[in-house]
Biopython code that builds the backbone (N, CA, C, O; Angstrom):
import numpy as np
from Bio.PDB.StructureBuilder import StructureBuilder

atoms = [
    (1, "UNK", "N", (0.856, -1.169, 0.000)),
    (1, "UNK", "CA", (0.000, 0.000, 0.000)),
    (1, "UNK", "C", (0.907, 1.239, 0.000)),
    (1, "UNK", "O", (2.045, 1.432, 0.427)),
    (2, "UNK", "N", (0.089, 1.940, -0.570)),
    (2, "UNK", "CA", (1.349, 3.587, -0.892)),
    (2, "UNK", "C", (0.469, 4.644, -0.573)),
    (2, "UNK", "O", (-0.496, 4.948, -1.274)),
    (3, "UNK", "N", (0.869, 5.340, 0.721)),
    (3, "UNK", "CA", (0.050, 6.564, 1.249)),
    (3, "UNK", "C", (0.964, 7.791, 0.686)),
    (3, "UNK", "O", (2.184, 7.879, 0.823)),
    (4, "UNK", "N", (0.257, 8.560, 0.138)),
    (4, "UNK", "CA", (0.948, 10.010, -0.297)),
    (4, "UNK", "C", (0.869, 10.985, 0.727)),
    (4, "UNK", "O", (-0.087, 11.754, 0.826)),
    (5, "UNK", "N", (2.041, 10.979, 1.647)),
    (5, "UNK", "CA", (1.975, 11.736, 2.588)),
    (5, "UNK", "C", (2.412, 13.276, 1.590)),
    (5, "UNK", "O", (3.058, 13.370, 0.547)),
    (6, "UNK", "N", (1.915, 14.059, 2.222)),
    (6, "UNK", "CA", (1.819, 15.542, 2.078)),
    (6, "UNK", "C", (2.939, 16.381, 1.858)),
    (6, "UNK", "O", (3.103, 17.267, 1.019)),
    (7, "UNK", "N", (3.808, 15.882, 2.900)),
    (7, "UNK", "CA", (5.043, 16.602, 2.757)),
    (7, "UNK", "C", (6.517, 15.686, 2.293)),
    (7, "UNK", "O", (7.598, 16.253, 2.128)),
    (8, "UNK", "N", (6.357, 14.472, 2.158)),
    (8, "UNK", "CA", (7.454, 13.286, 1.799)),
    (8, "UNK", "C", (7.105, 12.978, 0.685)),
    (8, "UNK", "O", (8.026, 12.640, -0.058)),
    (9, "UNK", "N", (5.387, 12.955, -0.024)),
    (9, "UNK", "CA", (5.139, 12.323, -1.545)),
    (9, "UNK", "C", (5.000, 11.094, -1.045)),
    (9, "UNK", "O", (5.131, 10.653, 0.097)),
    (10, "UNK", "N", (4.586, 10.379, -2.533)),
    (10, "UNK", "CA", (4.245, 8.712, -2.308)),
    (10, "UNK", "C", (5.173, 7.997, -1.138)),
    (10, "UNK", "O", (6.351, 8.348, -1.072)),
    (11, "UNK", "N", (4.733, 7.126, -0.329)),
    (11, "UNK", "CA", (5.307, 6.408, 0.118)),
    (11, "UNK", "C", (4.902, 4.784, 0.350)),
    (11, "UNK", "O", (3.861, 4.296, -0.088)),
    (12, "UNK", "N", (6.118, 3.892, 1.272)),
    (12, "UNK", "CA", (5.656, 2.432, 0.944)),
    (12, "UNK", "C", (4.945, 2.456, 2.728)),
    (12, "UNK", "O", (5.487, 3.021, 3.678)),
    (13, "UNK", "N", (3.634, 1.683, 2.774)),
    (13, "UNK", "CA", (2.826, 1.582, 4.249)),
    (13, "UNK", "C", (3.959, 1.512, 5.235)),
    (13, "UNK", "O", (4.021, 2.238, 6.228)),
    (14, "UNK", "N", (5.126, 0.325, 4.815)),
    (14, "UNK", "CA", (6.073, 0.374, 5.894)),
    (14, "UNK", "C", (6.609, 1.526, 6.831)),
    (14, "UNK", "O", (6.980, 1.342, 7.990)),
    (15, "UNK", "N", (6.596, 3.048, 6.003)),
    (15, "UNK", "CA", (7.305, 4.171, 6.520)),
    (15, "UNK", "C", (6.344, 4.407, 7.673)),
    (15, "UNK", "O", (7.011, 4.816, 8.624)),
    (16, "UNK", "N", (5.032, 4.319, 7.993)),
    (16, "UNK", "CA", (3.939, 4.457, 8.581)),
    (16, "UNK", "C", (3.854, 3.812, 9.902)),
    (16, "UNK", "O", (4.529, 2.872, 10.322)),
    (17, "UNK", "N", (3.065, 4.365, 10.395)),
    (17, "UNK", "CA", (2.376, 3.024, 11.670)),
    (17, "UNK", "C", (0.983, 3.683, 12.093)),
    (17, "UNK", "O", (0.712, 4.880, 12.193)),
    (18, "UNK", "N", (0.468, 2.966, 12.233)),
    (18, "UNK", "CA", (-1.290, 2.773, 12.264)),
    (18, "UNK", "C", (-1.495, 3.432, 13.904)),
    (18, "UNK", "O", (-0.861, 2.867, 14.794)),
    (19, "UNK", "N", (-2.379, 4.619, 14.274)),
    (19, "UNK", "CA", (-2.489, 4.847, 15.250)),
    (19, "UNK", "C", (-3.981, 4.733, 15.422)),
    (19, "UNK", "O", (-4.311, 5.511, 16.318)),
    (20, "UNK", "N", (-5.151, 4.003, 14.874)),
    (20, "UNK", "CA", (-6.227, 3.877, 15.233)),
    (20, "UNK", "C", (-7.291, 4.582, 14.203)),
    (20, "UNK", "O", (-7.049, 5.213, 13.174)),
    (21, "UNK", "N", (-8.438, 4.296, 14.762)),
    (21, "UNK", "CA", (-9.556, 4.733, 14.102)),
    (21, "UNK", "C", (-9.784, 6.364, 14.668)),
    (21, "UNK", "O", (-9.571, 6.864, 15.772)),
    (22, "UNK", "N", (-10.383, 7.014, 13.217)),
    (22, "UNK", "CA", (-10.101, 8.790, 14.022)),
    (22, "UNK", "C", (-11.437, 8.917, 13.565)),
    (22, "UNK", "O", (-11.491, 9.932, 12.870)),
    (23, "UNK", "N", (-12.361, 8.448, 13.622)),
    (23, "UNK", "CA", (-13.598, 8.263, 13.882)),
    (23, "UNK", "C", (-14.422, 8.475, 15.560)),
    (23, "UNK", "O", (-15.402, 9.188, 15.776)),
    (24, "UNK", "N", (-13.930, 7.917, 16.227)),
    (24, "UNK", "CA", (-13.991, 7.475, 17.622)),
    (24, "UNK", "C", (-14.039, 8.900, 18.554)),
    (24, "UNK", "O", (-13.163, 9.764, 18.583)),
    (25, "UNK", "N", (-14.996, 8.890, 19.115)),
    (25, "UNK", "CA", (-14.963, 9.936, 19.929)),
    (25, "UNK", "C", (-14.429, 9.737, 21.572)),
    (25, "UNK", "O", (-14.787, 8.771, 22.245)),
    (26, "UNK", "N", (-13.598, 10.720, 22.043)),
    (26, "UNK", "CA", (-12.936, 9.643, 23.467)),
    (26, "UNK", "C", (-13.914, 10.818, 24.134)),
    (26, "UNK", "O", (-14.270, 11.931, 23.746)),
    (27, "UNK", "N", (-14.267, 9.743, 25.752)),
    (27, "UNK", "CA", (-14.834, 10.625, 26.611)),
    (27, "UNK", "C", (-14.301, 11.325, 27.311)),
    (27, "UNK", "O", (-13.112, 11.095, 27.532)),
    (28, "UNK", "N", (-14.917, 12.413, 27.920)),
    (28, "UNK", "CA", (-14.627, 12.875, 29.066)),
    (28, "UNK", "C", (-13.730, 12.441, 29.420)),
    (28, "UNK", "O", (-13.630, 11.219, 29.308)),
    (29, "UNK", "N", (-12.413, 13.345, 30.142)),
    (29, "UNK", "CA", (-11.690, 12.407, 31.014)),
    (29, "UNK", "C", (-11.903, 12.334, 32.294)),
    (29, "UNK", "O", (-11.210, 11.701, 33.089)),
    (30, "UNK", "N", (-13.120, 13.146, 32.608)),
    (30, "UNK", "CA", (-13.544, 12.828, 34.256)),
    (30, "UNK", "C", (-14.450, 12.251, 34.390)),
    (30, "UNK", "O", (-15.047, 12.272, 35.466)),
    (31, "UNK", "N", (-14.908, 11.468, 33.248)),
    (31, "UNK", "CA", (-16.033, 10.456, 33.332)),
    (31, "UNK", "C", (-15.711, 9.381, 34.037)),
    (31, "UNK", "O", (-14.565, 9.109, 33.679)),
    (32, "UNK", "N", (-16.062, 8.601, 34.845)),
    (32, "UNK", "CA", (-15.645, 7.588, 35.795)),
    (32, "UNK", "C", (-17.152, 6.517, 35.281)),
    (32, "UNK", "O", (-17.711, 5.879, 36.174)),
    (33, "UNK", "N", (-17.421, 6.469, 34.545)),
    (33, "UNK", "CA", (-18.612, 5.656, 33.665)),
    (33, "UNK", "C", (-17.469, 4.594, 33.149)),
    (33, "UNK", "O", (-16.652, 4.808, 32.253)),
    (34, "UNK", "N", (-17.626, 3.263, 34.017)),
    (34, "UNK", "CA", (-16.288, 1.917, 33.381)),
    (34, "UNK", "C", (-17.218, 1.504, 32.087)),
    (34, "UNK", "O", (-16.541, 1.065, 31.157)),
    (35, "UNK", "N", (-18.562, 1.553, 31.855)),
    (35, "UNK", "CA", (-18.886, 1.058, 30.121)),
    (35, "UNK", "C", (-18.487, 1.885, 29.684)),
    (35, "UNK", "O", (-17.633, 1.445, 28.914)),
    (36, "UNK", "N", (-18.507, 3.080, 29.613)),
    (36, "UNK", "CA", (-18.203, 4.311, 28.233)),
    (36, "UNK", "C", (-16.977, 3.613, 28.221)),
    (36, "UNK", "O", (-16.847, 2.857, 27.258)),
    (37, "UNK", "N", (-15.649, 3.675, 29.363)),
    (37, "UNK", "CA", (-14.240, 3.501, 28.908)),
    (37, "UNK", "C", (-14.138, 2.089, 28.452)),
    (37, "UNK", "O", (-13.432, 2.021, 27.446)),
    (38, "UNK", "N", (-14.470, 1.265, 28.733)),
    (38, "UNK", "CA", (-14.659, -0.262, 28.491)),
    (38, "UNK", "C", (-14.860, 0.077, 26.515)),
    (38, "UNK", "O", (-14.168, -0.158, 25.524)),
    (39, "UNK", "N", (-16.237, 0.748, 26.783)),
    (39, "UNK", "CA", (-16.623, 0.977, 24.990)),
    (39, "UNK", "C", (-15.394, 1.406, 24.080)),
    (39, "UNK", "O", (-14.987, 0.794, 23.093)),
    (40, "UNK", "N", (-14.820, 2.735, 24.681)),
    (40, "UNK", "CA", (-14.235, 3.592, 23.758)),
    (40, "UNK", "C", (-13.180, 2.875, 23.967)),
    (40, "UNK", "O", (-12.513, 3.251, 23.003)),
    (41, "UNK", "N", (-12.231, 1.780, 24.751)),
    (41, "UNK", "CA", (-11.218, 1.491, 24.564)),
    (41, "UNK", "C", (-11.194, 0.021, 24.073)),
    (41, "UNK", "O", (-10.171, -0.504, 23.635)),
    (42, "UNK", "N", (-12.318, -0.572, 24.169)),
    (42, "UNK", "CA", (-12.259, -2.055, 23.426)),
    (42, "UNK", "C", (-13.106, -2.717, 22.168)),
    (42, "UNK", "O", (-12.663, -3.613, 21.449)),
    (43, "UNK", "N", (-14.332, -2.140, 22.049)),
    (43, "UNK", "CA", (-15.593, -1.851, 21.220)),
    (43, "UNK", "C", (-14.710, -1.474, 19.853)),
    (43, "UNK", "O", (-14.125, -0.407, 19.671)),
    (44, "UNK", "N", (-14.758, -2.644, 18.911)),
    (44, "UNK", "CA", (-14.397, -2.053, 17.430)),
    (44, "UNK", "C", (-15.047, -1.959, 16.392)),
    (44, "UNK", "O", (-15.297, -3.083, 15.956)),
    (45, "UNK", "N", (-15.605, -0.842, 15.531)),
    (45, "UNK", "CA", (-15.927, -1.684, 14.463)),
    (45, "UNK", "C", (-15.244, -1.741, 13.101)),
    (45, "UNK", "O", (-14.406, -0.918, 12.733)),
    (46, "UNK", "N", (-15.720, -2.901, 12.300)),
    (46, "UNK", "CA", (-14.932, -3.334, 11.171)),
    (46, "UNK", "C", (-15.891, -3.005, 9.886)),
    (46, "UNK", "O", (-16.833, -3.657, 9.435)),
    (47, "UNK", "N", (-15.495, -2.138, 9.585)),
    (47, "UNK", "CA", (-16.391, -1.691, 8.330)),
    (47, "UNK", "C", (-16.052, -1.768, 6.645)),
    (47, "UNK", "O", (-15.035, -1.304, 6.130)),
    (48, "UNK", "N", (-16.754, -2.213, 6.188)),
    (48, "UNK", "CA", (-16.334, -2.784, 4.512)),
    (48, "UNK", "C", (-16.316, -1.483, 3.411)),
    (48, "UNK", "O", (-16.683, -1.459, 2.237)),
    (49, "UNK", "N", (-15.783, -0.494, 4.203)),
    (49, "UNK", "CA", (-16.434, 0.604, 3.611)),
    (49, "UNK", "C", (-15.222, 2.019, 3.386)),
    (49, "UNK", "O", (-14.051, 1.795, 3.692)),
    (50, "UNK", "N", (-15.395, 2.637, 3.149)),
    (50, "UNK", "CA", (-14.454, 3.691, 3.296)),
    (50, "UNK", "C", (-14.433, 4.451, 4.512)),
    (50, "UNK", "O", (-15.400, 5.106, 4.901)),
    (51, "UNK", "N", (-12.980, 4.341, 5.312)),
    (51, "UNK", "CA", (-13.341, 4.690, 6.162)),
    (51, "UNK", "C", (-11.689, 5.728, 6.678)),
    (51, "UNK", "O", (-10.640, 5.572, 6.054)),
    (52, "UNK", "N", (-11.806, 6.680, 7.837)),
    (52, "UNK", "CA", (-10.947, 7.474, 8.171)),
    (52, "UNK", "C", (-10.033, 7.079, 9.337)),
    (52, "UNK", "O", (-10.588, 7.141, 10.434)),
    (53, "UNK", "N", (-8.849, 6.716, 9.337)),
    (53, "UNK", "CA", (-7.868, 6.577, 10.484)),
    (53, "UNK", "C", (-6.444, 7.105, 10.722)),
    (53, "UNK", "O", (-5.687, 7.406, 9.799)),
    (54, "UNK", "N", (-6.170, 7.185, 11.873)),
    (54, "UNK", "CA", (-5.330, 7.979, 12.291)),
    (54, "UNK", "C", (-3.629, 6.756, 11.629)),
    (54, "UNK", "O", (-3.472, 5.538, 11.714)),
    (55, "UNK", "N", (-2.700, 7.866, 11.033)),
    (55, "UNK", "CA", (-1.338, 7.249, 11.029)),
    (55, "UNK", "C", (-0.653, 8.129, 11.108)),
    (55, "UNK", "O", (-0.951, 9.286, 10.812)),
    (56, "UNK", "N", (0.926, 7.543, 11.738)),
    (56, "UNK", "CA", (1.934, 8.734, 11.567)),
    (56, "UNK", "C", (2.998, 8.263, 10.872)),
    (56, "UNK", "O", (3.309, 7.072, 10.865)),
    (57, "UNK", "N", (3.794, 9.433, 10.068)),
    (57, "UNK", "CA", (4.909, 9.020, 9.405)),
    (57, "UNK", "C", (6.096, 9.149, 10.420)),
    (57, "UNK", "O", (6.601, 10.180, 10.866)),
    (58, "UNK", "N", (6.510, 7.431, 10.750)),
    (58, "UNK", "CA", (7.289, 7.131, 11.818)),
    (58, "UNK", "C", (8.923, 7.175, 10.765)),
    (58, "UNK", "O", (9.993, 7.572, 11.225)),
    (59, "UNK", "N", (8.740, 6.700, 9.422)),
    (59, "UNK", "CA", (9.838, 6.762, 8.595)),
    (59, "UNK", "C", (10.020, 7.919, 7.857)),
    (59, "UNK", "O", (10.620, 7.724, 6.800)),
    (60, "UNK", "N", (9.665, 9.155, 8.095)),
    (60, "UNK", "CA", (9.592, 10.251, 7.318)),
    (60, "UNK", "C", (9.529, 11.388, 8.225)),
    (60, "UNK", "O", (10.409, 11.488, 9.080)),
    (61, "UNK", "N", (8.711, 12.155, 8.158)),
    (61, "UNK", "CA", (8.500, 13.664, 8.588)),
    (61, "UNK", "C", (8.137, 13.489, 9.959)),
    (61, "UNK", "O", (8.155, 14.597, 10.495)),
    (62, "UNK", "N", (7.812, 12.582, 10.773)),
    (62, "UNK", "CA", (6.447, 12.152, 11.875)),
    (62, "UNK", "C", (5.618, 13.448, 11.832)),
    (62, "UNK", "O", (5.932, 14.453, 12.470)),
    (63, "UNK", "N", (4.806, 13.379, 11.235)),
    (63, "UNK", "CA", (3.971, 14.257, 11.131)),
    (63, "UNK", "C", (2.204, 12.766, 11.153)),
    (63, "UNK", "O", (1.911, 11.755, 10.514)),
    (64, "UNK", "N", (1.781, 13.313, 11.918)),
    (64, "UNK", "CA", (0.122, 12.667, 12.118)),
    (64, "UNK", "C", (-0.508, 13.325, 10.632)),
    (64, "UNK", "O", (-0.361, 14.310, 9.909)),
    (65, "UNK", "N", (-1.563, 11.657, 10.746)),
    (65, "UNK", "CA", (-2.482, 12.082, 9.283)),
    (65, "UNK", "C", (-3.628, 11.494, 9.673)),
    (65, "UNK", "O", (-3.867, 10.846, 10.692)),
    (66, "UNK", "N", (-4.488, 11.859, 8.528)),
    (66, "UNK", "CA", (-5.867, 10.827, 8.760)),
    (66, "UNK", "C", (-5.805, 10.461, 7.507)),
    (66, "UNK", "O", (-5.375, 11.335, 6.755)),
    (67, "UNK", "N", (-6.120, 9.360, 6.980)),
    (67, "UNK", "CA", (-5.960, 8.636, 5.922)),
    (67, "UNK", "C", (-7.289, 8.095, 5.856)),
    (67, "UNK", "O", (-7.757, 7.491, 6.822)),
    (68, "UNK", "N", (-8.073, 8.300, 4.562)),
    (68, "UNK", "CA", (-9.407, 7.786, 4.415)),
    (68, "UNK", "C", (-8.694, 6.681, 3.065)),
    (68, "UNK", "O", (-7.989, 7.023, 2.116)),
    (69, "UNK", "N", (-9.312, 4.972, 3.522)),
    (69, "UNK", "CA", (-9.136, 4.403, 2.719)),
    (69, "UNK", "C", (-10.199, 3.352, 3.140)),
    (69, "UNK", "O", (-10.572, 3.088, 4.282)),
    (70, "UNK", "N", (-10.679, 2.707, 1.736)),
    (70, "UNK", "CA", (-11.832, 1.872, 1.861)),
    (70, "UNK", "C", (-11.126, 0.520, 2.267)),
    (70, "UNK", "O", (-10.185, 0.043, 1.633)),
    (71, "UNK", "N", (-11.797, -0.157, 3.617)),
    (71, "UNK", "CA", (-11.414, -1.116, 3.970)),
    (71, "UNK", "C", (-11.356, -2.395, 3.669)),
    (71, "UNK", "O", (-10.837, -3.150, 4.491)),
    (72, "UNK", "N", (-11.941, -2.989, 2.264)),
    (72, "UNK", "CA", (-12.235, -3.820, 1.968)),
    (72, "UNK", "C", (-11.360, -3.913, 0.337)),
    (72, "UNK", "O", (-11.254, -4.887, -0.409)),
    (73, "UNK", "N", (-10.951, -2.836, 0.209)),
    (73, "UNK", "CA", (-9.647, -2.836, -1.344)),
    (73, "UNK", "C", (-8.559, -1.971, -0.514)),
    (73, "UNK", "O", (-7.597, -1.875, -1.277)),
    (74, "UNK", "N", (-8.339, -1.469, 0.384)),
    (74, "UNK", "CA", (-7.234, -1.065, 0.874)),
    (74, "UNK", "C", (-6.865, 0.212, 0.254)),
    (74, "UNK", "O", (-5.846, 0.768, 0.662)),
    (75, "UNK", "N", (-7.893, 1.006, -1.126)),
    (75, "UNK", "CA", (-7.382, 1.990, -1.945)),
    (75, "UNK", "C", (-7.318, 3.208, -1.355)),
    (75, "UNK", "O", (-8.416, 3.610, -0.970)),
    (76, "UNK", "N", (-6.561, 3.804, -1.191)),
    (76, "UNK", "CA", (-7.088, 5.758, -0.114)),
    (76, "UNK", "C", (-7.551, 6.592, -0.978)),
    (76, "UNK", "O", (-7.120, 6.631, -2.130)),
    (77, "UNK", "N", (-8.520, 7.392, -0.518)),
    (77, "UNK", "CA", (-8.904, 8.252, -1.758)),
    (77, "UNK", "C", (-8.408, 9.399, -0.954)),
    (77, "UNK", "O", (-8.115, 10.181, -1.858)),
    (78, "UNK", "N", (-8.178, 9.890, -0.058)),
    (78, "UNK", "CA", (-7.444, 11.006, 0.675)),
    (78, "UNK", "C", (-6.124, 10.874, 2.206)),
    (78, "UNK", "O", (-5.885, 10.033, 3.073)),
    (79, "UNK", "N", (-5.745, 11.817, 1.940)),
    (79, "UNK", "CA", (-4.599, 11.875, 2.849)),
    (79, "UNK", "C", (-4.090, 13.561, 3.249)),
    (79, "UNK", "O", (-3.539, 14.347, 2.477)),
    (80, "UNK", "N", (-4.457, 13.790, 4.634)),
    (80, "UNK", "CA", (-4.154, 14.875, 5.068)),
    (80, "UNK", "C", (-3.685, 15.020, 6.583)),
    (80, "UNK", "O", (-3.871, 14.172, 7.456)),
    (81, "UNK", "N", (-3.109, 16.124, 6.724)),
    (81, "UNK", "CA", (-2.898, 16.187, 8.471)),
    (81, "UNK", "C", (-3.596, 16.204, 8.916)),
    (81, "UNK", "O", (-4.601, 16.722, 8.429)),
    (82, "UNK", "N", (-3.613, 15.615, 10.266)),
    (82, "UNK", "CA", (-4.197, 15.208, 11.739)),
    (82, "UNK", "C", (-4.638, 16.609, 12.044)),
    (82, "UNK", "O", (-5.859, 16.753, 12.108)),
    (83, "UNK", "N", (-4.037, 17.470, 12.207)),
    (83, "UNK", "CA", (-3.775, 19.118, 12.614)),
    (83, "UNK", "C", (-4.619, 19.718, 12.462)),
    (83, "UNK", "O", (-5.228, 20.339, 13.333)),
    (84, "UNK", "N", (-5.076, 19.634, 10.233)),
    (84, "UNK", "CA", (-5.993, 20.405, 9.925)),
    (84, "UNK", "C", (-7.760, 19.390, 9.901)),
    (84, "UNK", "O", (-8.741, 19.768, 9.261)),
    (85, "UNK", "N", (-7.714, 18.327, 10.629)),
    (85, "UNK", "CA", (-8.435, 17.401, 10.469)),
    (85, "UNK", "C", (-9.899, 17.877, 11.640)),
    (85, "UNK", "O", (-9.748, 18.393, 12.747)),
    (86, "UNK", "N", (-10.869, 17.620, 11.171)),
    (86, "UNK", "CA", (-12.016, 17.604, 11.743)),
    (86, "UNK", "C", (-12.440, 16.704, 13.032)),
    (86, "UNK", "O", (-13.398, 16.733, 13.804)),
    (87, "UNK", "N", (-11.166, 15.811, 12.892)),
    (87, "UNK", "CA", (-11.376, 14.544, 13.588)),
    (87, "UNK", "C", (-9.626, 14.521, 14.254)),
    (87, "UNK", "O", (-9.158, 13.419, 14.538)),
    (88, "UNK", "N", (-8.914, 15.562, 14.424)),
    (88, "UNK", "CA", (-7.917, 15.845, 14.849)),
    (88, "UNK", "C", (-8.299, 15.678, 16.759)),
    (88, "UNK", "O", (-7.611, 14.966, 17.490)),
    (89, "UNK", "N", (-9.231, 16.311, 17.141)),
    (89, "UNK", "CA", (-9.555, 16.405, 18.699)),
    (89, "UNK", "C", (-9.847, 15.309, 19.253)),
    (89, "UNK", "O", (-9.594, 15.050, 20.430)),
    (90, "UNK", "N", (-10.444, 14.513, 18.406)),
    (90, "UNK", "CA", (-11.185, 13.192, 18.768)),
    (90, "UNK", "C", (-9.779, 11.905, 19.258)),
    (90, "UNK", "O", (-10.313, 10.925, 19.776)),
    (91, "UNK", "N", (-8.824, 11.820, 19.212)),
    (91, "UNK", "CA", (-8.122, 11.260, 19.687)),
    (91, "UNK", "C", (-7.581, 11.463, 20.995)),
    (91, "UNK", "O", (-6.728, 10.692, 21.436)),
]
sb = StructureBuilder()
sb.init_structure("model")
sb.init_model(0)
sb.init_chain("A")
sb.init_seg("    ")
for serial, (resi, resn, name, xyz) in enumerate(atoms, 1):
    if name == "N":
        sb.init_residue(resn, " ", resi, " ")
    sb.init_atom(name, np.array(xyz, "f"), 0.0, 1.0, " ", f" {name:<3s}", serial, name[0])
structure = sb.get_structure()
């Protein structure tokens, strides 16, 4: 797989490492609710679909991204920073 990071250009998945789904909303951190944290830290879902997650370039710039790629062909149709991301807070 070849993510086009932003500021390095094409690259091979290896340069990368997978930091999660940036979908996910984390709670409160003074929530003391053990299902919410139970949910948000073990609860996955697996979707056949196009979907948005967090990576960083560990072999390149380390710069955080969100990478939208459909999960079921592996293809990305976008790639941008974490920073300017909508879904930047949510981690």
């Amino acid at each position: 797989m070849i993510i086009k990071c932003p500021y390095c250009g094409p690259r091979d998945v290896i340069e990368f490492t997978y930091q999660g789904d940036a979908t996910r909303k984390r709670p409160d951190p003074s929530s003391t609710d053990q299902n919410l944290w139970n949910a948000y830290i073990y609860d996955r879902s697996n979707p056949a679909k196009s979907h948005c997650e967090f990576w960083l370039h560990t072999g390149g710039c380390r710069q955080h991204l969100v990478v939208t790629r459909d999960m079921s062909t592996h293809s990305i149709s976008s790639v941008g920073f974490a920073r300017d991301s909508k879904h930047a807070g949510d981690q």
